[in-house]
N, C-alpha and C positions, 0 to 999 in steps of 0.2 A: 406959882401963885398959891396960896396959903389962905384958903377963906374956909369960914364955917361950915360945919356940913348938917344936917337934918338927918335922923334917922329912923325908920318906919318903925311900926312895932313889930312886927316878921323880921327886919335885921333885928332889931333889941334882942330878939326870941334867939335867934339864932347866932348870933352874939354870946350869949349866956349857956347855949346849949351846948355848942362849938368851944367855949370856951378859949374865945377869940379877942383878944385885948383891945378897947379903942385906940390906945397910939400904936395900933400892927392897921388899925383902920385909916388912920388918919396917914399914916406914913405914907400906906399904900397909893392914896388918893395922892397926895402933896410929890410926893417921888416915886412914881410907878417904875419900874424896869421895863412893862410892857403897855400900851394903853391900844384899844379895841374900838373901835366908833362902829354903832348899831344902826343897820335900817330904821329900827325901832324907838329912837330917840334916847337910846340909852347909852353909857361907855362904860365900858369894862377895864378895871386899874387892876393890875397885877404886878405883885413883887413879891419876891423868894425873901421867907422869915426865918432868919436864924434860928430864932428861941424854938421853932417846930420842925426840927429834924430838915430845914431849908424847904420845905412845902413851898408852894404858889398860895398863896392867900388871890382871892379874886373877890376884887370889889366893883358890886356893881350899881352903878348910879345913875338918877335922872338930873340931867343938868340943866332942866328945863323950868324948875320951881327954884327959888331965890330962898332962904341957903339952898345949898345942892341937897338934893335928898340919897340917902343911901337906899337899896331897895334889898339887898340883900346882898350876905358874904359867906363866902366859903373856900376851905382847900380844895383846890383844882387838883382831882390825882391825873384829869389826861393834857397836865400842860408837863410837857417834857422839861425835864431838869438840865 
């Protein structure tokens, strides 16, 4: 499923900081390698990005507000390769 996503100003920040691409965001989210479900009402998307040395990019989202919201992303250095 391929639907819209929302995204906080702390991922925008960190986005920009990270110098983290939206379609490494969107990919992630749309074709995860891994996906996580949270006590927390959150889920966690994760797939390995070429363009960055294969890192885990981890995206994590509330999919409880309509579009899905991003809340925050980053490389995961303790998901094992």
């Amino acid at each position: 499923m391929h639907s819209r996503l929302d995204y906080s100003i702390h991922a925008r920040t960190m986005m920009q900081e990270r110098m983290i691409a939206e379609d490494w965001v969107t990919s992630t989210v749309n074709t995860p390698e891994q996906i996580e479900m949270r006590q927390d009402d959150e889920i966690h998307y994760l797939k390995r990005i070429p363009q960055n040395k294969n890192r885990f990019l981890r995206v994590i989202v509330n999919p409880s507000i309509d579009p899905r919201r991003v809340i925050t992303v980053f490389f995961d250095r303790r998901v094992q390769q």
